[in-house]
SEDO-776681 format. One record per atom (N, C-alpha, C, O): x, y, z. Coordinates in pm, whole numbers, plus 50000, padded with zeros to 5 digits. Layout:
XYZ
...
This chain:
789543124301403
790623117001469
790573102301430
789543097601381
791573095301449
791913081201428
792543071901537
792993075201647
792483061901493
792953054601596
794423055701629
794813045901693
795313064201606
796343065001655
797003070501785
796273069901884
798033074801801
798373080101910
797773088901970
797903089702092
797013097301905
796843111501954
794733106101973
794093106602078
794323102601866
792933100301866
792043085601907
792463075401853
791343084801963
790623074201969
789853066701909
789123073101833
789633053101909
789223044001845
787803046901797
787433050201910
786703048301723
785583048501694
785233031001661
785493024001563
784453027801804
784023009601824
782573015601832
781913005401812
781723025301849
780593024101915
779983027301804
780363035701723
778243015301793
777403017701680
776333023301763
776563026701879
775013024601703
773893031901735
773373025401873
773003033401959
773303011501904
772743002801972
774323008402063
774233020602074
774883006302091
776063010802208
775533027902248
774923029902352
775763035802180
775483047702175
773813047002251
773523054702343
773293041602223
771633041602287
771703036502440
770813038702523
772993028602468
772653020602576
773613031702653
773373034602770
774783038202575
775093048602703
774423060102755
774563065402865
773543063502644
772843074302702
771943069602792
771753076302894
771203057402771
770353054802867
770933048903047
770353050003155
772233042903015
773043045803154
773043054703229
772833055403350
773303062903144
773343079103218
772303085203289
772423090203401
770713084603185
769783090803237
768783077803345
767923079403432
769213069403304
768453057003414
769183049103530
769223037603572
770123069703578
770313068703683
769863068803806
768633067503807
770433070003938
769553067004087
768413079104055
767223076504069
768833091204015
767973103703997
766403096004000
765553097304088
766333089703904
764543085603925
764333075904057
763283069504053
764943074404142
765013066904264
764693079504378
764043078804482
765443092004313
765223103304400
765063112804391
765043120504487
764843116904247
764303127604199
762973137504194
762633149404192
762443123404192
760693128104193
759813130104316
758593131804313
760763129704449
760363136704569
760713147804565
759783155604548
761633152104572
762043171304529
761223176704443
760713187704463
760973168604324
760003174204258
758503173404248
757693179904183
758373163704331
756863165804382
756543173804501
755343176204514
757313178604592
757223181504706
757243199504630
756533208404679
758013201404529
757773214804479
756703218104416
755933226204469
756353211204257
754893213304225
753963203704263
752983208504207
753523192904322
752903192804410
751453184404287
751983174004249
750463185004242
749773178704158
750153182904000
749693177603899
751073193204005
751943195503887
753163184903835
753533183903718
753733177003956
754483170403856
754763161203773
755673153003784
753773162403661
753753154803582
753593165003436
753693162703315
753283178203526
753413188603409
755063193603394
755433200403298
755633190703464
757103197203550
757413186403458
757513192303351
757633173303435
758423165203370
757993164703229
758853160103153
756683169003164
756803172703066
757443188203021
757773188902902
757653200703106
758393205603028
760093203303068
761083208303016
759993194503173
761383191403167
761903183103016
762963183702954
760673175602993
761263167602871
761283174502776
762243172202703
760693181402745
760333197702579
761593201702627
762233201702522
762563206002737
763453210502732
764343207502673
765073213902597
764343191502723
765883181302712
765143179302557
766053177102478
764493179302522
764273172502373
765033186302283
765783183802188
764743200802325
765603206502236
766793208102236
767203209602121
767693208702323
768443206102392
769473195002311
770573198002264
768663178002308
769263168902257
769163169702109
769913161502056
768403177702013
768303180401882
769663187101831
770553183201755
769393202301925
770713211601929
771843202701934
772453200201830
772153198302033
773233186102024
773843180801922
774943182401871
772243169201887
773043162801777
773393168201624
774093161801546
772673183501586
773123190401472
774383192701462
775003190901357
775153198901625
776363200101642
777093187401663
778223189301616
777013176801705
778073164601673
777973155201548
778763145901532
777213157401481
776923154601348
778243162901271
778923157901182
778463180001342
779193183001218
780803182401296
781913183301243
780443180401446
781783182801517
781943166401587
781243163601684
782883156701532
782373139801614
783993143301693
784883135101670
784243152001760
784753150001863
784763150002015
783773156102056
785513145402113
785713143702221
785363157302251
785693166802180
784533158502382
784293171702461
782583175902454
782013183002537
782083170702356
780813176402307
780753193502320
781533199802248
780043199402389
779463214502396
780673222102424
780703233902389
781683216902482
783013225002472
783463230002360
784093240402341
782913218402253
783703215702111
783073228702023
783533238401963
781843223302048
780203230701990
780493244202015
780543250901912
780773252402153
780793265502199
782193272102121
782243282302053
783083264402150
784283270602086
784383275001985
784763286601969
784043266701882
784053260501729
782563274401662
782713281401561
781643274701728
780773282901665
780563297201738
780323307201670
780663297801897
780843312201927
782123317602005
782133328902053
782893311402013
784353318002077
784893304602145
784283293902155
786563308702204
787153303302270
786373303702404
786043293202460
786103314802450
785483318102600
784353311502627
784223307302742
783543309702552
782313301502588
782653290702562
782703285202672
783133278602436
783473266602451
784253268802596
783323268902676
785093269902646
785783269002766
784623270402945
784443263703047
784293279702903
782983282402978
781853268603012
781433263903118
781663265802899
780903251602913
781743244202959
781703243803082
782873235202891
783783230902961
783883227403095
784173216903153
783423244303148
784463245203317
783253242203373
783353236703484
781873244403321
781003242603425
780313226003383
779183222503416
781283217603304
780623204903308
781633197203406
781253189503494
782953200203380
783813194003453
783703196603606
783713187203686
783603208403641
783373213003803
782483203103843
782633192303899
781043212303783
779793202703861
779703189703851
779433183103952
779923183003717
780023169703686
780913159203791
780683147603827
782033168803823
782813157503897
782323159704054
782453149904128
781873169704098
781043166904253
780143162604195
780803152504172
778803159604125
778233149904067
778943134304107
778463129804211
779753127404055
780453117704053
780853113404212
780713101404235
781313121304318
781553118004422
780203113704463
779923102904514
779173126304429
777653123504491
777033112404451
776053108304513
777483106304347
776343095604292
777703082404371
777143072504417
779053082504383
779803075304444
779433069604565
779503057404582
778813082004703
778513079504787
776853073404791
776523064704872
775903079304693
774933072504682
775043053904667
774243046704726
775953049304597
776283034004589
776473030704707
775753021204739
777433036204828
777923030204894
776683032405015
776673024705111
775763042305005
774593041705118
773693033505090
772933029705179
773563029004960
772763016704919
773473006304985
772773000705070
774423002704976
775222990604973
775952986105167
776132976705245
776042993605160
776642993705331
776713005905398
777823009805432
775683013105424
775433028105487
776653030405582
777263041105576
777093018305691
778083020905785
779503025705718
780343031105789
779663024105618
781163024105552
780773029305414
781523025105326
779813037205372
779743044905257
780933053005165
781153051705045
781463059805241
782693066005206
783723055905192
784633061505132
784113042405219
784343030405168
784173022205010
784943015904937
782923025505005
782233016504939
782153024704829
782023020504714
782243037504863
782023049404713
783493047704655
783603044604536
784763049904741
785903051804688
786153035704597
786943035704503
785403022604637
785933010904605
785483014604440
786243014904344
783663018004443
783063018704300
784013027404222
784093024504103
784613035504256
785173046004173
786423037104097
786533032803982
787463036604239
788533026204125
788333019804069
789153017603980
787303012904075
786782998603987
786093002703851
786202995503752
785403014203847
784453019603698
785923026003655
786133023103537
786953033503709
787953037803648
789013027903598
789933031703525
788893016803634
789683005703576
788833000303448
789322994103354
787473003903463
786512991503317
786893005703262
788033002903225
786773015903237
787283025103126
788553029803088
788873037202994
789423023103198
791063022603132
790883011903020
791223016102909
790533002103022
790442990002961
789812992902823
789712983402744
789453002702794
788103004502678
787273008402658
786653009002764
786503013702552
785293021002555
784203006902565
783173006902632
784582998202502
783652987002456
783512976902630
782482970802659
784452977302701
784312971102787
783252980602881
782302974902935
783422993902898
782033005202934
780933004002907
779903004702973
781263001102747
779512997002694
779112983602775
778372982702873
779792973902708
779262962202811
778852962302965
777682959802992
779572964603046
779042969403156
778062976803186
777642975103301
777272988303092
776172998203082
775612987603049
775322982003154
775232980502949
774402975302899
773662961803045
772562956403035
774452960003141
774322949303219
773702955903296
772752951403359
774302973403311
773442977203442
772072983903369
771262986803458
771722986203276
770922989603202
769632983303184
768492987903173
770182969603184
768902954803218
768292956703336
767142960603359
769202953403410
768952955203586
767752968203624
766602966903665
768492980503592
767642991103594
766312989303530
765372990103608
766062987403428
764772988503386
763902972003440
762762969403402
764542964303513
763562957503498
762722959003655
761562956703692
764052964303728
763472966203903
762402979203843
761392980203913
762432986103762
761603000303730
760322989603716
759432989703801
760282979503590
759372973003567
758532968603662
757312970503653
759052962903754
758902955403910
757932964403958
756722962103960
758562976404002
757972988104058
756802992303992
755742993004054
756882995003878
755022997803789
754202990303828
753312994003905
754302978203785
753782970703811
752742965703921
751522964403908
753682962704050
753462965704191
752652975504208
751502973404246
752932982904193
751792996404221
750672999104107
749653005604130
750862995604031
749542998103913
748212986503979
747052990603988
748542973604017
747872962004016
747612961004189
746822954404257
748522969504219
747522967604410
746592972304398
746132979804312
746192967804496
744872976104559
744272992004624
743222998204642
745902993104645
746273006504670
746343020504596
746373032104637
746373014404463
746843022204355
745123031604301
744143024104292
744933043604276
743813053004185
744293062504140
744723071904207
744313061504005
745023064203892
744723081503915
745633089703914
743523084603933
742983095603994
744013106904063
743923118904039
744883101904142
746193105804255
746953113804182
747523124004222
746993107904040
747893115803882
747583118403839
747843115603722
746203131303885
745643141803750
746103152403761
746153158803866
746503155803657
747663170603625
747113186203674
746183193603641
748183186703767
746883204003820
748463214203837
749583212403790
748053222003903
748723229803921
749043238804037
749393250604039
748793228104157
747933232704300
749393239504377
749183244404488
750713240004331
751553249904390
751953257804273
753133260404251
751333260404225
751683270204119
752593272604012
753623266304037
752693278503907
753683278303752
755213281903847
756123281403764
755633284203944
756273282503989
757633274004067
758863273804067
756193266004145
756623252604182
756843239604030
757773231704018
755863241103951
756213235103842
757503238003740
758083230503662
757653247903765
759623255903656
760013245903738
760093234103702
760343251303890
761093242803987
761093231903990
762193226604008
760023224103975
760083207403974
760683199503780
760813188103737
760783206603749
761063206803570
762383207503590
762983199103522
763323216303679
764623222103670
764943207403718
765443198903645
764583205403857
764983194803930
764673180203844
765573171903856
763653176603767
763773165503668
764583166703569
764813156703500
765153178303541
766053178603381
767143170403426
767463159803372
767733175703530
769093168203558
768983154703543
770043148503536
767853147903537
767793135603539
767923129303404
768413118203386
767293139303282
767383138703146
768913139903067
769303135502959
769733150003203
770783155303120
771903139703046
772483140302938
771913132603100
772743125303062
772643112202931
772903100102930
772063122902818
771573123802686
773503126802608
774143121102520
773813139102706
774923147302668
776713136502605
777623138702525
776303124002711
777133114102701
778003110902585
779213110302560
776213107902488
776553103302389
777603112502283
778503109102206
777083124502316
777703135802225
779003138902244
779743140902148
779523139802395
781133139402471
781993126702374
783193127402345
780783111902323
781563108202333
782153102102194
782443090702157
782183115502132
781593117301958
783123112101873
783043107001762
784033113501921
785453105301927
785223094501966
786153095002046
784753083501985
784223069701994
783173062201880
782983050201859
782883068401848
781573066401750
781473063401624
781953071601545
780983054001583
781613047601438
780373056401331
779213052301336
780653065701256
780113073801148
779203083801277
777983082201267
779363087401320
779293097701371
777853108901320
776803111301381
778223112501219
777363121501133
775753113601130
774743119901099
775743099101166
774603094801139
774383086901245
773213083201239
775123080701373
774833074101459
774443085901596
773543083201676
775083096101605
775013107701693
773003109301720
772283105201811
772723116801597
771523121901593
770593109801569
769423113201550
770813097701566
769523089301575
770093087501751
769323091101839
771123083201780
771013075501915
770023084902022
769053081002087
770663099002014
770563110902132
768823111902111
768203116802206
768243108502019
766613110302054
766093095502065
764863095702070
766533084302069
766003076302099
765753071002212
764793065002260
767673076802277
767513071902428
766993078802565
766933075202683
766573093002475
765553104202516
764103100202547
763503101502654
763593094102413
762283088402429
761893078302483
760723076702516
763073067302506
762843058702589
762883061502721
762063055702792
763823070802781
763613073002874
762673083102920
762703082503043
761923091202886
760893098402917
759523087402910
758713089003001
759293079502837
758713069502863
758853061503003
757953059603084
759683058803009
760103052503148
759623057503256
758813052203332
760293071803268
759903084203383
758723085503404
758363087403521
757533084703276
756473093203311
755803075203351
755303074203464
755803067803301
755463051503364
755713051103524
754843047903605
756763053903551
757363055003699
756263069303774
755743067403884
756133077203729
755963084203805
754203083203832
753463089103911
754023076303761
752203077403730
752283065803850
751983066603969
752583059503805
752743044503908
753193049204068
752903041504160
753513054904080
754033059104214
753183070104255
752863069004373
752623082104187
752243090804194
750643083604229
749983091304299
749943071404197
748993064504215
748593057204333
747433056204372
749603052304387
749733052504544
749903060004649
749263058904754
751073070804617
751253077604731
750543094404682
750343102604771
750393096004614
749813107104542
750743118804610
751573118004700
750323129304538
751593140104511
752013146404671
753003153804675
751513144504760
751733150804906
752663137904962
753863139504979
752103126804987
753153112605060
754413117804952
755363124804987
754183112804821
755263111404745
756353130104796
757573128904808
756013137504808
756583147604856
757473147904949
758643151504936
756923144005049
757443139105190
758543124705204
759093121205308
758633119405099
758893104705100
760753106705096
761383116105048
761093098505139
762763101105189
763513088805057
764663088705014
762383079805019
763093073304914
761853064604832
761463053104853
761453072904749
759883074204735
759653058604633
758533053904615
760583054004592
760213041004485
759903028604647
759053019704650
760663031304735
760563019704806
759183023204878
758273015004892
759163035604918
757903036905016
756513035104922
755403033904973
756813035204754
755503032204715
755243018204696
754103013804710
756363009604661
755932992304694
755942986804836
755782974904862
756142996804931
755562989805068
754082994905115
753422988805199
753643007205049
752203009705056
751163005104930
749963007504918
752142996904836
751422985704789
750952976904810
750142972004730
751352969904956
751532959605014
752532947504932
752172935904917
753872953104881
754752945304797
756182948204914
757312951304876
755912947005005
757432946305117
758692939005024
759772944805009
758502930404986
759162919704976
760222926404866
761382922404858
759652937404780
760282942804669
761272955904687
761842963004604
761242956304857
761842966904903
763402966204867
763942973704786
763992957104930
765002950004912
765642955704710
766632962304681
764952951704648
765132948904541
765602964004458
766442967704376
764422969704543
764312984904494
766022993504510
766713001704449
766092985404631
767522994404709
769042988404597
770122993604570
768442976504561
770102972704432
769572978104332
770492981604259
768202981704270
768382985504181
768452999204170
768713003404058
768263009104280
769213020304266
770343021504314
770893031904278
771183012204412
772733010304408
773243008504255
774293014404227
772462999204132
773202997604033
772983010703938
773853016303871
771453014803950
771853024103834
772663038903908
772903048503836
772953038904030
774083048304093
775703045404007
776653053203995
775523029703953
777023027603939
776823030303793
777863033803738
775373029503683
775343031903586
775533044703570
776283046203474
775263053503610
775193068303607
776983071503677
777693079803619
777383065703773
778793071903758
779683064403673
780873067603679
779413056703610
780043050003476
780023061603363
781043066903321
779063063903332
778763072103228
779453085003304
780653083603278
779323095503374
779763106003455
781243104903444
781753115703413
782053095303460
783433094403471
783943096303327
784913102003277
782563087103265
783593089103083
783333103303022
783933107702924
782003112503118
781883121303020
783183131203040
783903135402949
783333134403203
783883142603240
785303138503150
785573145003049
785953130003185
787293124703143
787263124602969
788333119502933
786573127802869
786523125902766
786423149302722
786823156002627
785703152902854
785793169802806
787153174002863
787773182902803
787743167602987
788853170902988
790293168102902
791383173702912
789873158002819
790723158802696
790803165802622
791793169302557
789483169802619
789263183502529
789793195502500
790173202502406
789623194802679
790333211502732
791793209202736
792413217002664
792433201502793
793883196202735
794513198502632
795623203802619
793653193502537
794473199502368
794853208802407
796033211202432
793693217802426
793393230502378
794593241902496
794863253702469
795113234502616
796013241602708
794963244702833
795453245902945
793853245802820
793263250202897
793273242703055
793273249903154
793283227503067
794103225603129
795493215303079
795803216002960
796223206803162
797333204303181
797523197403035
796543191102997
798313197602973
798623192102829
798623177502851
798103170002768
799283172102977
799403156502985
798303150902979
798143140102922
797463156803033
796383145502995
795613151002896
794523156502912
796283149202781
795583148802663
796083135602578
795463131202481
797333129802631
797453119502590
796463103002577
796013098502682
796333099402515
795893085302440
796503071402449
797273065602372
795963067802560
796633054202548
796603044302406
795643042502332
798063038102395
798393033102247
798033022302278
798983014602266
797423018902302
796862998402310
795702998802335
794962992502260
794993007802469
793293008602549
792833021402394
791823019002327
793513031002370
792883045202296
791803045702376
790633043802341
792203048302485
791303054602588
792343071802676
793463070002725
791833083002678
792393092602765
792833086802902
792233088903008
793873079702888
793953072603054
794533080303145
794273078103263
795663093303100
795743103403228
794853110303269
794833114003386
793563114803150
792593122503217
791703112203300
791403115903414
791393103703271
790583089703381
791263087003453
790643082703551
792583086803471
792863084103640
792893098203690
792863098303813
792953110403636
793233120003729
791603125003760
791423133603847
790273118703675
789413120803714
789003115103828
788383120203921
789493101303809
789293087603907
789643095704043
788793099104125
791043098304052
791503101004185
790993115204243
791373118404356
790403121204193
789783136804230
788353128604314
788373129104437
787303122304254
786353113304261
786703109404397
786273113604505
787383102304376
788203094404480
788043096104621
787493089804711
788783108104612
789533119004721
788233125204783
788083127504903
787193128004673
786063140004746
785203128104805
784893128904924
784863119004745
784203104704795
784853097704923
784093089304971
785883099004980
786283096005064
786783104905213
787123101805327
786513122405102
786313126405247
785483135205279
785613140905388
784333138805181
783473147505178
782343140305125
782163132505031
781233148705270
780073144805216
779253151405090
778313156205152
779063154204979
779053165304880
777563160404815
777393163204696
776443153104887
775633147304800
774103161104886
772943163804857
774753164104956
773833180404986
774483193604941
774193203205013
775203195704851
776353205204841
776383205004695
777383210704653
775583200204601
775413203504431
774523204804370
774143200604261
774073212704462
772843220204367
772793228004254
771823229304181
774543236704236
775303238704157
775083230104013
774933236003906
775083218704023
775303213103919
774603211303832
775033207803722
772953213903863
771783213903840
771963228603697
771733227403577
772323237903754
772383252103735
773903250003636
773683252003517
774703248003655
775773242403576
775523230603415
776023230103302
774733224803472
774183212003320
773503221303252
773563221003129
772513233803335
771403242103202
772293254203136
771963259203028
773413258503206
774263267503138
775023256103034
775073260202918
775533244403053
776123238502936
775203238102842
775373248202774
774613233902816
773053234202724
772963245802671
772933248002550
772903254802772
772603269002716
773653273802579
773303278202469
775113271102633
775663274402497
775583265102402
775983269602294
775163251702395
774933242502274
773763248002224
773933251902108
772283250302280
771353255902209
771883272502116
771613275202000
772623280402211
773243290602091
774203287702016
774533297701952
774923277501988
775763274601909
774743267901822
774463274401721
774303260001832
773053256001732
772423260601657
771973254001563
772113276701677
771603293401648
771893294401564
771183297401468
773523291601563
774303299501466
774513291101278
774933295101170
773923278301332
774103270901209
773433276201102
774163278501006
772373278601089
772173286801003
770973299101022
770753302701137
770163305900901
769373315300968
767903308700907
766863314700935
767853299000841
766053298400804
765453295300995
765873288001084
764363304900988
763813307401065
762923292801125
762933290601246
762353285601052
762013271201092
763203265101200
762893259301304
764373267001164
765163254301196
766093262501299
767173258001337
765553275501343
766173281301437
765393280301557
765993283501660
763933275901572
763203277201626
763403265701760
763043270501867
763823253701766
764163242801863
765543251001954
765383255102069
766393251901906
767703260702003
767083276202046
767623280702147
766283283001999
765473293802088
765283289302198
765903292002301
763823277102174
763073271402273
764073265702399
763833265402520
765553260402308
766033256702393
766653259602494
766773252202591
767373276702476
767613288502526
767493288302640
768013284502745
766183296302572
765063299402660
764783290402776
765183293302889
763933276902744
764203268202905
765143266302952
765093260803062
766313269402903
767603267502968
767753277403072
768063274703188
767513289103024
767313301503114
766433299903194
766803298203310
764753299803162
763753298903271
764263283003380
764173284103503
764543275203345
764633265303447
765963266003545
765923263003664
767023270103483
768133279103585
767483285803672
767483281603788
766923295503645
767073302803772
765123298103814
764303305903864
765003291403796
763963285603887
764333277003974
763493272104050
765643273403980
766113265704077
765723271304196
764933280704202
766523263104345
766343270604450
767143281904433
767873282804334
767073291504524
768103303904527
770013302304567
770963309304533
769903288304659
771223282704665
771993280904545
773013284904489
770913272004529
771863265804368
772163274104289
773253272804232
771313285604259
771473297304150
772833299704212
773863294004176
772733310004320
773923317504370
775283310904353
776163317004293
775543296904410
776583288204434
776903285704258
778073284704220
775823284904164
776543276204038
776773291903977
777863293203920
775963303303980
776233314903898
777903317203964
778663322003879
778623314104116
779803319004149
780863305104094
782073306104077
780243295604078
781243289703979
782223296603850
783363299703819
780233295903786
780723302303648
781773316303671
782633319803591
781593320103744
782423335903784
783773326603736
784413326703631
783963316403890
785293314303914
786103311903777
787073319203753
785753302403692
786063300203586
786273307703487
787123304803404
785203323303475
785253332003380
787073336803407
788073335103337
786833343603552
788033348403607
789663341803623
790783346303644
788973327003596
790303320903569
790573319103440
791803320303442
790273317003326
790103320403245
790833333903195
791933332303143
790443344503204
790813358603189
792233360003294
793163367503266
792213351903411
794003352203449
794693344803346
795873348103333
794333336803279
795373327203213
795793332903046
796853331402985
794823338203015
795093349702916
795783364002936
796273369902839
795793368003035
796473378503065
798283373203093
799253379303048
798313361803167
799613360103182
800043356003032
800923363802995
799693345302920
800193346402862
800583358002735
801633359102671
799383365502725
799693379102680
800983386302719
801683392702640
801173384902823
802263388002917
803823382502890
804943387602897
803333370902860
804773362802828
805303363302712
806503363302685
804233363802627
804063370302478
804963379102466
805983378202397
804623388402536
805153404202470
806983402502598
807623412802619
807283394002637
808473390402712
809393390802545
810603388302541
């Protein structure tokens, strides 16, 4: 595509591309992730986030083989379609857009409980119009803004290591790798850290933006992988050193409760904007991914044709971003949905799942088939290691979608033969 009517501008180099993926994944998730997942494996999680990361690392390989050869808008929609059917590109599709956008309300209302708990549902609907206005405006004005909250984020993370490495409080001891709730609790605590990895995927959605594509794709998607697994496992050692794997379990917002049993109060404060901002970094990125696959599906009819249009001045999808904006909006303002997506968890490893088999299919030397197996495969084992909610609720998604899907082909078959 080109910069014309129909296609979008390609402004983003490797260094843009690095800073959105890392928006994405150096979201609130590490603010609140690593209590669910310590509270599941328990002196395991630190084994849980390494195979969460072996996951996301094949995962983000698979990826970038496929936007290397496909640099359009949609990523794994594009990938599924293009190498194993209409039904599965669509399939991925339905289960990034569903979960992704209760995602987006959830990380909406997370800003606004940082920011003014009394008026949250306020404060989520304000962030939303406002990140949906910096991406009417541009891809480049997105980047800039990531890149601001991107600083912020890593340096309160910094803050936080720190603090806890150098108290007095801290024995490194607290973070020796065991396995004391079992290969069980560890799948489970892996499932629950991936989501935190997933937003690697960004970069690939946002493969219609991307200046050479074929060569900025596959360096960005593992760099901003490794930086951030770096990050995670820094954070978690550091925290995991103070409160060790039982407090940290129990902990209701575990970065703050480990710099006040540092004796670092003072950094509490600090802790709470810097996961209000990377809440707004992560639904920054969330709004462009979703709104960039629903263009996708647009072309394609799958949904509404209008918003497949391209704004001629921004070359930004601006009907699919406001109609993402106002869905966001709407659930952020009247639903509480940040206990209610567990789905989505189970939804990000089925998208994956068909990029690692579309990846399969590229070719057959047995070496280079071996990363999209692996990737499969954890895609599968960490799904359904979820809780049993999430399984049930995201496996009746995917239904819904299969089944809608198969109505919308039947009617036009139907109209067809009219």
């Amino acid at each position: 595509m080109t910069a014309s009517g129909s296609g979008l501008r390609r402004t983003l180099g490797v260094r843009d591309a690095v800073v959105v993926g890392l928006g994405s994944m150096l979201g609130a998730g590490i603010f609140a992730a690593l209590a669910p997942a310590a509270h599941a494996a328990g002196s395991g999680l630190l084994l849980g986030l390494a195979v969460a990361a072996l996951v996301a690392y094949c995962n983000a390989m698979s990826s970038a083989r496929l936007a290397a050869l496909y640099p359009a808008s949609g990523g794994t929609y594009v990938y599924g379609r293009e190498r194993l059917g209409e039904f599965w590109g669509y399939l991925a599709g339905w289960s990034f857009v569903v979960g992704k956008t209760a995602s987006c309300a959830a990380m909406a209302l997370t800003v606004g409980t940082y920011v003014w708990p009394g008026q949250a549902h306020a404060v989520a609907v304000a962030a939303v119009v406002a990140l949906t206005a910096v991406n009417y405006g541009g891809i480049q004005k997105s980047a800039w803004l990531t890149r601001v909250i991107v600083a912020v984020v890593l340096a309160v993370l910094a803050f936080v290591v720190v603090a806890c490495l150098v108290s007095g409080e801290a024995d490194v001891g607290r973070s020796a790798v065991g396995i004391s709730d079992g290969a069980g609790g560890v799948l489970q605590a892996a499932g629950l850290l991936f989501f935190a990895f997933a937003g690697y995927a960004r970069i690939a959605t946002l493969g219609e933006e991307v200046r050479d594509p074929a060569h900025t794709i596959p360096r960005a998607i593992p760099v901003a992988l490794g930086i951030t697994l770096i990050v995670y496992a820094c954070v978690a050692v550091a925290v995991l050193s103070v409160l060790g794997p039982d407090a940290l379990g129990d902990a209701s917002a575990p970065l703050a409760d480990a710099v006040r049993e540092a004796g670092s109060p003072w950094l509490v404060p600090v802790v709470r904007v810097g996961a209000a901002v990377a809440a707004l970094g992560s639904l920054l990125a969330l709004i462009l991914g979703v709104s960039r696959t629903t263009l996708a599906m647009a072309r394609d009819r799958h949904l509404p044709g209008a918003l497949a249009a391209v704004h001629p001045r921004f070359q930004v999808p601006h009907r699919a971003e406001l109609a993402v904006g106002t869905v966001v909006a709407i659930l952020a303002a009247t639903v509480d949905v940040r206990g209610a997506i567990g789905f989505s968890s189970f939804g990000v490893l089925a998208y994956y799942a068909v990029a690692n088999a579309s990846a399969w299919t590229l070719d057959s030397a047995p070496a280079t088939r071996v990363v999209p197996v692996v990737g499969l495969a954890g895609c599968a084992v960490l799904a359904f290691s979820l809780p049993g909610v999430s399984v049930v609720v995201g496996a009746g998604v995917l239904v819904v979608g299969a089944v809608a899907y198969g109505a919308r082909r039947w009617v036009r078959a139907g109209a067809g033969r009219m």
